[in-house]
Backbone as ProteinMPNN parsed JSONL, in Angstrom:
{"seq_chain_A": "XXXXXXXXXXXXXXXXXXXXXXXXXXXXXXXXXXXXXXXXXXXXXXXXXXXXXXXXXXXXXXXXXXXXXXXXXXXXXXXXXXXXXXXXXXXXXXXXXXXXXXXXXXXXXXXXXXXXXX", "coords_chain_A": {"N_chain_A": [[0.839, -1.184, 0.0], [0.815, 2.053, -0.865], [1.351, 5.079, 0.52], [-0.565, 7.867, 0.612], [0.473, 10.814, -1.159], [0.614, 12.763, -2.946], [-0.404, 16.304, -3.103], [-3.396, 16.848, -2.908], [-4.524, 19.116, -3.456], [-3.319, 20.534, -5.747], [-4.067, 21.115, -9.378], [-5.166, 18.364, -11.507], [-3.055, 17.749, -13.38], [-0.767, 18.61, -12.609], [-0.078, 17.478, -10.194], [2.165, 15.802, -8.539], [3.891, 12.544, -7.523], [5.142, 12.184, -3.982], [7.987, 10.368, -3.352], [8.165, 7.118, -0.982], [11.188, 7.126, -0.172], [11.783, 9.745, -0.929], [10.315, 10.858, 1.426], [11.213, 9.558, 3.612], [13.814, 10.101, 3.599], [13.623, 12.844, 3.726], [12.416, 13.198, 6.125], [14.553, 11.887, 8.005], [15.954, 13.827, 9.864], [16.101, 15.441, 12.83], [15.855, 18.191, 12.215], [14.877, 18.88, 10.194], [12.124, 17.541, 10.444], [11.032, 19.463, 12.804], [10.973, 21.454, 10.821], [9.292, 20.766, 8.844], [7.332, 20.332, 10.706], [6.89, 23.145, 12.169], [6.651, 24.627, 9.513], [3.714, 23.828, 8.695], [2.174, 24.735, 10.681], [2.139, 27.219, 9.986], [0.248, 29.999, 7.81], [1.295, 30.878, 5.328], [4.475, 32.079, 3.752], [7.227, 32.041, 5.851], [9.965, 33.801, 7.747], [13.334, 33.033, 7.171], [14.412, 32.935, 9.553], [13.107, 33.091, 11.409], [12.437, 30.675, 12.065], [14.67, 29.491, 12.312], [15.019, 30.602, 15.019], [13.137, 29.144, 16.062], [13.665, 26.566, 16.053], [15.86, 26.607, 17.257], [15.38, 27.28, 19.928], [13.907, 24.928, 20.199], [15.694, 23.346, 20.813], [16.586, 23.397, 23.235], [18.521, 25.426, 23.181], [18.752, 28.526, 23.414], [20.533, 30.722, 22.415], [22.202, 33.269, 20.656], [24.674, 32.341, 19.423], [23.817, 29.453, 18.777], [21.617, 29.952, 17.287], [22.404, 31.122, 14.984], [24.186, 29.104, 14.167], [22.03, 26.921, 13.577], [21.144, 28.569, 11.55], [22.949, 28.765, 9.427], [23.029, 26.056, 9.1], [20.544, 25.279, 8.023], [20.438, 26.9, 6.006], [22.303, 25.777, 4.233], [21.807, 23.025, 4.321], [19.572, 21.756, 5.505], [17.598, 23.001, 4.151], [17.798, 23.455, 1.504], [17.635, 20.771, 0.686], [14.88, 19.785, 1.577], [13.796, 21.201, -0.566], [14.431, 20.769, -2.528], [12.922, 17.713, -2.71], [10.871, 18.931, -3.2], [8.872, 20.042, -1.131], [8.877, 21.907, 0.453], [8.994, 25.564, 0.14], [11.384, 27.233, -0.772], [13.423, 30.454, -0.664], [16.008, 31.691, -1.493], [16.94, 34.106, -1.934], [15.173, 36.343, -0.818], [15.089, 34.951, 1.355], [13.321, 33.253, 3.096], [10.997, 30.501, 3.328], [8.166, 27.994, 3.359], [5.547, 26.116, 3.6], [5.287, 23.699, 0.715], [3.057, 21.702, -0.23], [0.149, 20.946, 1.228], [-0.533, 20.711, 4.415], [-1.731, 18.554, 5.309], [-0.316, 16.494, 3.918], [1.848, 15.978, 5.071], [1.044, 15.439, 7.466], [0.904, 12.637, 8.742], [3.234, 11.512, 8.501], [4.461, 13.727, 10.491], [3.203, 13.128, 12.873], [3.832, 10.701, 12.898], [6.395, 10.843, 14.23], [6.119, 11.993, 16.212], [5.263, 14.177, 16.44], [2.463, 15.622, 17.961], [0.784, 17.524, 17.639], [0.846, 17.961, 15.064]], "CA_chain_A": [[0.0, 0.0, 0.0], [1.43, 3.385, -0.941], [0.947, 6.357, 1.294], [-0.879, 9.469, -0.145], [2.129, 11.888, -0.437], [0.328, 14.197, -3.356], [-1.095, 17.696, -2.812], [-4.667, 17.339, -3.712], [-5.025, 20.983, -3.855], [-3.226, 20.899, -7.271], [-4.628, 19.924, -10.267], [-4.277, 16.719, -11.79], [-2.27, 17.39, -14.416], [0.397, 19.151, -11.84], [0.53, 16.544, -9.027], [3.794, 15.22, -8.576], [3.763, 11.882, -6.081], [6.524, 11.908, -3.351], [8.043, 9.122, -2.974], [8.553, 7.206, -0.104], [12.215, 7.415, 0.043], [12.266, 11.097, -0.232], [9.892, 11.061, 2.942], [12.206, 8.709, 4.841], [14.775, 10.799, 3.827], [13.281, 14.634, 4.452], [12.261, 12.884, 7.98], [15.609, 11.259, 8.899], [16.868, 14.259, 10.094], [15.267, 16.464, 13.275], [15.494, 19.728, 12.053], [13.797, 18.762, 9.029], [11.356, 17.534, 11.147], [11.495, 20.501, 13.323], [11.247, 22.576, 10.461], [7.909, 20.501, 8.391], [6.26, 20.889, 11.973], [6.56, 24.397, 12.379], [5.594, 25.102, 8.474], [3.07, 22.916, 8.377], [1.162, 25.967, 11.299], [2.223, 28.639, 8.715], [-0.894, 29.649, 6.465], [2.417, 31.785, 4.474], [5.83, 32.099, 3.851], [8.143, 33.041, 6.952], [11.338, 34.264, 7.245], [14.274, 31.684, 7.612], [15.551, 33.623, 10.96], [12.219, 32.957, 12.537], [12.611, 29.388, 12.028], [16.073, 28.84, 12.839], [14.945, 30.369, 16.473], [12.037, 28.195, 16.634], [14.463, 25.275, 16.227], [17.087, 26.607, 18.317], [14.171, 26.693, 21.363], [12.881, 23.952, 20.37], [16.994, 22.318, 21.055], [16.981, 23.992, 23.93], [19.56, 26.252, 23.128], [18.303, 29.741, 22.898], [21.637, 31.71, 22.622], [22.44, 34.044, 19.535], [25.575, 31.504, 18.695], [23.338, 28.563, 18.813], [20.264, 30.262, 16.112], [23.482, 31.2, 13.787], [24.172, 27.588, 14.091], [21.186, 26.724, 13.072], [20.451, 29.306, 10.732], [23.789, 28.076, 8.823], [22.704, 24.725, 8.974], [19.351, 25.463, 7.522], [20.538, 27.088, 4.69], [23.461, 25.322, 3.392], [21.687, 21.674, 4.225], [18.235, 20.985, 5.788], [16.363, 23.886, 2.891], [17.777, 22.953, -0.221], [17.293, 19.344, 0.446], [13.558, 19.444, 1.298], [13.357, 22.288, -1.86], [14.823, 18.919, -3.938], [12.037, 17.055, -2.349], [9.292, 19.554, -3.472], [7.709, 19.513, -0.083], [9.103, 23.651, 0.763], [9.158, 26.395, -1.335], [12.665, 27.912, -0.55], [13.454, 31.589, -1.659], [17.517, 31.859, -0.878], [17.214, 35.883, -2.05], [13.942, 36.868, -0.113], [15.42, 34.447, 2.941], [11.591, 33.043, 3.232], [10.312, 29.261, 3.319], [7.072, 27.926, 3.325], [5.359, 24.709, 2.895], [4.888, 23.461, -1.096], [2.392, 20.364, 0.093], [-0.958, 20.988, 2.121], [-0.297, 20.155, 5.864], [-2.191, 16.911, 5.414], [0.53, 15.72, 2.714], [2.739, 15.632, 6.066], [0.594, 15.564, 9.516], [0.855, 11.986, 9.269], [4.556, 11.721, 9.405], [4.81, 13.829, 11.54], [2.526, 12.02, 13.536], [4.862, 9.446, 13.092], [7.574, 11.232, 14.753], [6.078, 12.475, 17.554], [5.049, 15.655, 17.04], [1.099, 15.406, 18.28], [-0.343, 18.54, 17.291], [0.736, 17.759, 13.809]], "C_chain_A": [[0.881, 1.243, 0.0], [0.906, 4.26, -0.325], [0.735, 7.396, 0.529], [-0.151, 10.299, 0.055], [1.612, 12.697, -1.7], [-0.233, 14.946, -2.801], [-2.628, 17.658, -3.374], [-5.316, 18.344, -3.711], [-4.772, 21.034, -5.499], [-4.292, 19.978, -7.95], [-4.121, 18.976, -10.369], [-3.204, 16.798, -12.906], [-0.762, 18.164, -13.972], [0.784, 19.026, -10.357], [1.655, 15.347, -9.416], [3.813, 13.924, -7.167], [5.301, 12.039, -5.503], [6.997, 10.868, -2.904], [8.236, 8.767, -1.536], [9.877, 7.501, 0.334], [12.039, 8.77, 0.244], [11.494, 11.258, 1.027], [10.401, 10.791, 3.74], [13.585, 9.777, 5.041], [14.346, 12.157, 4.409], [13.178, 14.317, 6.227], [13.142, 12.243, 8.856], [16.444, 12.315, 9.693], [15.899, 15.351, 11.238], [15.263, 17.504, 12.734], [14.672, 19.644, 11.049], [12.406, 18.258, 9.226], [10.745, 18.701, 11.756], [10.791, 21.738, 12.173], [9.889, 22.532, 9.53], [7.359, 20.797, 9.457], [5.972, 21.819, 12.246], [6.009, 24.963, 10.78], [4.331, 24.838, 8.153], [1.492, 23.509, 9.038], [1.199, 26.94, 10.311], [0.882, 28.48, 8.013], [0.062, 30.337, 4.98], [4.18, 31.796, 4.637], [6.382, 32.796, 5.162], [9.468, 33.408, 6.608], [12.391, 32.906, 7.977], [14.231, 32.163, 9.508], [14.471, 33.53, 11.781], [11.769, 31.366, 12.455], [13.919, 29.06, 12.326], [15.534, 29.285, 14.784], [13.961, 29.345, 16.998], [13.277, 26.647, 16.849], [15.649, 25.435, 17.296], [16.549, 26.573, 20.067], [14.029, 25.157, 21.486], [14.302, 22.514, 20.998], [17.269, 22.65, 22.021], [18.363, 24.603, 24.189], [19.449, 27.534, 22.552], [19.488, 30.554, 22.71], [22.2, 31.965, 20.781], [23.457, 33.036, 18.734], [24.889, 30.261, 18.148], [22.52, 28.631, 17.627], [21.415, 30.477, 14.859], [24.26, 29.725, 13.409], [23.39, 27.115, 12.819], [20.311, 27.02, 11.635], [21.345, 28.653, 9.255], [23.303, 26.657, 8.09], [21.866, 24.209, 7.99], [19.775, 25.897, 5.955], [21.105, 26.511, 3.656], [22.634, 23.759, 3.429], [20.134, 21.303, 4.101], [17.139, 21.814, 4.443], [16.305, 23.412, 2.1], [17.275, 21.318, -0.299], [15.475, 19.031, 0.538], [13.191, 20.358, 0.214], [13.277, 20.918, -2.843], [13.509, 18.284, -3.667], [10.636, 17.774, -2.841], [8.361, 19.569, -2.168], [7.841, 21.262, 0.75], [9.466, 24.004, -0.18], [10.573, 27.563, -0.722], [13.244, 28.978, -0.866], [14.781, 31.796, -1.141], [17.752, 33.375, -0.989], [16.238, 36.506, -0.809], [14.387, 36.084, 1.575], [14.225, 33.837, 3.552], [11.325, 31.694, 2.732], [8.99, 29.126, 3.729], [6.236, 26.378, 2.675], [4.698, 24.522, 1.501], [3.862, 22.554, -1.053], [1.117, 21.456, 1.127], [-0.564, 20.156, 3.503], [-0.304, 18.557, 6.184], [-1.053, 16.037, 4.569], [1.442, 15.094, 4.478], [2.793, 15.231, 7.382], [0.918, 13.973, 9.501], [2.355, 11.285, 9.855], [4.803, 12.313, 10.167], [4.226, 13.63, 12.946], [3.377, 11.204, 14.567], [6.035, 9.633, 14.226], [7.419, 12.033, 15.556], [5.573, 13.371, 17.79], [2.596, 15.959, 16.755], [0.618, 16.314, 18.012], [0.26, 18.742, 15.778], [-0.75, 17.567, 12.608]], "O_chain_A": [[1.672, 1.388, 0.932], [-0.294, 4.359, -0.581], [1.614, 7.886, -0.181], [0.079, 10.714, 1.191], [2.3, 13.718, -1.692], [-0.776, 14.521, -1.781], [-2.97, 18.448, -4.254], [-6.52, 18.48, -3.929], [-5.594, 21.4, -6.339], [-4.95, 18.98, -7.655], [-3.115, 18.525, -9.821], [-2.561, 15.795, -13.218], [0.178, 18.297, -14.756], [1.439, 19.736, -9.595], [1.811, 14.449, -10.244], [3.76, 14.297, -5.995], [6.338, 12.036, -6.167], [6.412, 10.339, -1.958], [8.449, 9.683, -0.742], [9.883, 8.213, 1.338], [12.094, 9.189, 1.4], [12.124, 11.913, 1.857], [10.348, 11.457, 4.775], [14.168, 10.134, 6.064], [14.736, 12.506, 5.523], [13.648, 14.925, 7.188], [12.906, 11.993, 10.038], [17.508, 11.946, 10.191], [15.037, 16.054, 10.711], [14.11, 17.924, 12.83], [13.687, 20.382, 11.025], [11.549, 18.461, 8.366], [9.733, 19.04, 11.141], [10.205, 22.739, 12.587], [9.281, 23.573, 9.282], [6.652, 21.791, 9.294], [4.821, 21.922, 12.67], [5.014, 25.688, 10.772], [3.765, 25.566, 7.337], [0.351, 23.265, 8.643], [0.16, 27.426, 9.864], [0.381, 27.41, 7.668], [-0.384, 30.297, 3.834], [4.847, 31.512, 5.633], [6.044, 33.933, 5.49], [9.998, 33.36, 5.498], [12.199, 32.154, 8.932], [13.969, 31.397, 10.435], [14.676, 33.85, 12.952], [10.654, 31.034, 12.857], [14.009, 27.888, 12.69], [15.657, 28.446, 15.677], [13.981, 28.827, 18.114], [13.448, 25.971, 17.863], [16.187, 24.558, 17.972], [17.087, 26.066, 21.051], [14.033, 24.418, 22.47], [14.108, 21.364, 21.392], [18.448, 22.363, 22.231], [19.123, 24.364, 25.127], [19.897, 27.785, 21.433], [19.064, 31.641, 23.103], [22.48, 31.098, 19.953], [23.23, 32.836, 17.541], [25.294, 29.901, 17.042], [22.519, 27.661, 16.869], [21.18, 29.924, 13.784], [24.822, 29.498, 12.338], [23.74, 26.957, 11.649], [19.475, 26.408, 10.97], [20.768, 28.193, 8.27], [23.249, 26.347, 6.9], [22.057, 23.22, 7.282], [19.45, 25.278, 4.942], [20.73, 26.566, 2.485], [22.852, 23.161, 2.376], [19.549, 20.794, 3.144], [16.149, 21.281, 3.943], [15.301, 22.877, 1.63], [16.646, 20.819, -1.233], [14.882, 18.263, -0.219], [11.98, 20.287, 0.007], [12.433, 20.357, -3.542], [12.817, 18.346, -4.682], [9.536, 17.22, -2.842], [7.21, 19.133, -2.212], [6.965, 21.683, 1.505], [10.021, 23.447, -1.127], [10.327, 28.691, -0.295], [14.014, 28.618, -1.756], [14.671, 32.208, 0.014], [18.604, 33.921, -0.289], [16.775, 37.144, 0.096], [14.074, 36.554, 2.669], [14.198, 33.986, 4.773], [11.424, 31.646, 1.506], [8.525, 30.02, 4.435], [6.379, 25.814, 1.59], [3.676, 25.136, 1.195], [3.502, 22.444, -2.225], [1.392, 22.563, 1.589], [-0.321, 18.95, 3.452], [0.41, 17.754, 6.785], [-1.071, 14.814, 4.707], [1.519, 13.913, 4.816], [3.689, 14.882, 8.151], [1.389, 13.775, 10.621], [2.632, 10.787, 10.946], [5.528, 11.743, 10.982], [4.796, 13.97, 13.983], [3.589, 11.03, 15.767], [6.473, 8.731, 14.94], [8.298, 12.852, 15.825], [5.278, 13.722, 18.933], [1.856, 16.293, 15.83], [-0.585, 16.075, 18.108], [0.073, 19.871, 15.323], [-0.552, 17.374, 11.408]]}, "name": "protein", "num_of_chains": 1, "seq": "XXXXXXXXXXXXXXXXXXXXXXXXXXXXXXXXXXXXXXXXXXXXXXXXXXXXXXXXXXXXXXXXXXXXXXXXXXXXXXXXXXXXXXXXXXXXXXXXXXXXXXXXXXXXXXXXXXXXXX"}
């Protein structure tokens, strides 16, 4: 049985399925976790820098070195890779992510992984 991983918001002739691998993969990694869970409340694009602090709370490590960490991290690794995945819409000029999928494409992984008000 294959897991529903299109957007049935789009049309049909511009749904793209995700596979499972890229799900296993976008979700092998917390922040990418971390980072579908908090877009996933968004009804709009945010700004990276208010997602790197959410994650740097959420690691309990609120300290300015810690979100530049993070923020690093985010850009150079955990963005572009779920951008590849089609599952965030990534703007590297504007500094602004935002989920590419309808919430439901993802509540149930993240379900999966713990995070209950998914």
């Amino acid at each position: 049985m294959m897991p529903e991983t299109s957007d049935p918001n789009q049309p049909e002739r511009e749904r793209r399925e995700i596979t499972p691998t890229q799900l296993f993969t976008a979700f092998s990694h917390e922040r990418r976790q971390h980072t579908l869970a908090y877009l996933a409340q968004k009804p709009a694009a945010i700004p990276i820098g208010d997602l790197a602090e959410y994650i740097a709370i959420k690691e309990e490590q609120p300290s300015y070195e810690w979100y530049e960490r993070v923020l690093t991290d985010l850009a150079h690794s955990h963005l572009p890779h779920l951008r590849e995945a089609e599952l965030i819409h990534y703007d590297g000029e504007e500094e602004t992510v935002e989920l590419a999928v309808t919430p439901s494409v993802v509540a149930p992984y993240l379900e999966l992984a713990g995070y209950a008000d998914a």
